[in-house]
C-alpha positions, 0 to 999 in steps of 0.5 A: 899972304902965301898960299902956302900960309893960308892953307897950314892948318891952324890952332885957335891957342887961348893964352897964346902970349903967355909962358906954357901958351907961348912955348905951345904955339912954337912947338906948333909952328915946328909941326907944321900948324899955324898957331892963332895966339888968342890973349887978352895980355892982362897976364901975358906979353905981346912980344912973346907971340912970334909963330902966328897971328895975334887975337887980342881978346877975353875967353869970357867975350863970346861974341869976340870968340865967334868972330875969331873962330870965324876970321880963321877957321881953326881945326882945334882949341889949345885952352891955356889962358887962365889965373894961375897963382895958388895963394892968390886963388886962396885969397880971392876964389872968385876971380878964378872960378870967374876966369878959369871955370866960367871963361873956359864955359864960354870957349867950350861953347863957342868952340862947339858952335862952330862945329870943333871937336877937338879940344886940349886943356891945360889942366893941373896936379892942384887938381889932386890936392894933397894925395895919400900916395907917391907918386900921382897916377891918374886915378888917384882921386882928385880933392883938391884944396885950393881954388886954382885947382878946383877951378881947372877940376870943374873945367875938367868935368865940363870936358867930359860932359860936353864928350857925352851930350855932342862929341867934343873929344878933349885931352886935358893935360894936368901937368906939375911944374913947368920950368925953364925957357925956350933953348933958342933964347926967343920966349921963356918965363915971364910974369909981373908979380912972379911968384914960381920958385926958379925964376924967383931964385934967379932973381936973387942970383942976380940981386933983382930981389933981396933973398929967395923966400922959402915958405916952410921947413918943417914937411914931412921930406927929407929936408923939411922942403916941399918937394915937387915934380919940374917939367920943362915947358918945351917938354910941355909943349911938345906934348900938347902937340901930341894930344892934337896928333892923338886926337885927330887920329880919333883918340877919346877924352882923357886926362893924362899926368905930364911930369918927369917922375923925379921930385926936388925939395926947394932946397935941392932947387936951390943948390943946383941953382947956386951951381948953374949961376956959379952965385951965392944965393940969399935965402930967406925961410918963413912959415908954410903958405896955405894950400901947398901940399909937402909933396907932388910927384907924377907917374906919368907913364899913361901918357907915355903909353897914350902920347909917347911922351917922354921928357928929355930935360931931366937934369935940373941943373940944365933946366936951371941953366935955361931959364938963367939964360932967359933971365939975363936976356931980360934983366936989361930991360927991367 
């Protein structure tokens, strides 16, 4: 090992072999941090952790979090591992508030033993529920309605109190729909079952699956769609960087909204799928799935004052065209 390499300073990244995680620790290594990818690979893949060494481990493991924290010494904790399937969380809670609530517990402990005060949470929109006004701003209140987003709420909570009783600064990061892969073709979406919309519709672009199903037609929007707010994972990333930088600059706890500020029905999704793929895509329409909200749509302009951020993937059909290019490179493999 370089000198070189054992003085970058690094990042202890929960969830690190996952999608958002995977993207996060790439976006660190081009900043000029050593990201320590910490997975249990029950949901992520140990090939996508290709900027940093591998921890194979639960967040719930406090004992093997201890040891990690030990072997490497990280300056702050990017927190992305987590349960993430809204109708799985509504089916079965108890693995969330288990995973997600009781598994971030033990990683803020372990964290706060070993003397970090620096903590960056990938939080959620689930965490509003279904608001009364678009789009979300960050004191819209926060009611949601499904166990994955009151999972990541009780996590929220935590953060502020562990703020007050000993310092632990954090910024939790709720963002919408992450989409779209690494332009550079190394990492991207990748999840067995995948239940997110993009993905799924390039699947039936390249008839991997029979149609897309498209899960109520009958909300009050325009075109009877959902309608949610997609944000690129590298835009993403790149702001967990940003809340590293805001707060080793000594930045307090808050939470912040990451979206684009522009909603797409699933509809919309669709036709500019159908243009990226230059492919019909089968559609299949059924009824409304339980804890879905017509629609969800940020006003981030707080983290734009507090990060900087500002999203450079906003066109959907290039979005699309990143996550087609993904989905080609793997589709031999599967």
């Amino acid at each position: 090992m370089s000198a070189s390499y054992r003085d970058t300073p690094r990042i202890l990244v929960t969830g690190g072999a996952g999608y958002v995680g995977s993207h996060a620790c790439k976006a660190l290594k081009t900043a000029g941090l050593l990201p320590v990818a910490y997975d249990n690979l029950s949901r992520g893949h140990r090939e996508l952790v290709r900027f940093g060494p591998f921890e194979q481990g639960d967040i719930r493991d406090s004992d093997r979090l201890r040891s990690v924290f030990s072997i490497h010494k990280p300056i702050a904790v990017m927190h992305f591992a987590a349960l993430a399937y809204v109708g799985e969380s509504v089916a079965e809670p108890w693995l969330y508030y288990d995973n997600n609530f009781v598994g971030a517990l033990s990683l803020i402990e372990a964290t706060r033993d070993a003397g970090i005060d620096k903590f960056i949470f990938s939080s959620t929109c689930a965490t509003y529920g279904t608001p009364e006004r678009q789009p979300i701003s960050e004191d819209t209140p926060q009611a949601p309605i499904n166990a994955y987003g009151r999972s990541k709420l009780a996590t929220e909570f935590a953060l502020r109190d562990y703020q007050m009783a000993c310092g632990m600064r954090s910024v939790m990061l709720r963002y919408f729909n992450a989409c779209g892969a690494d332009p550079d073709g190394e990492i991207g979406e990748r999840h067995d079952p995948e239940p997110h919309l993009i993905p799924r519709i390039l699947m039936a672009a390249a008839g991997e699956i029979d149609a897309i199903d498209v899960y109520g037609t009958d909300y009050p929007t325009p075109d009877g769609t959902a309608i949610r707010d997609y944000v690129h994972v590298c835009d993403l990333a790149h702001a967990h960087v940003a809340a590293l930088r805001y707060l080793q600059a000594g930045g307090r706890t808050t939470a912040l909204n990451l979206g684009t500020g522009r909603g797409h029905s699933v509809r919309d999704v669709i036709e500019a799928a159908m243009r990226a793929t230059s492919r019909d895509i089968p559609v299949r329409y059924g009824t409304r799935r339980a804890g879905d909200p017509p629609m969800l749509v940020a006003d981030a302009s707080l983290a734009k004052a507090t990060l900087g951020f500002a999203p450079k993937w906003l066109d959907m059909g290039e979005i699309i065209a990143s996550a087609w290019r993904w989905q080609q490179k793997l589709a031999p493999a599967k």
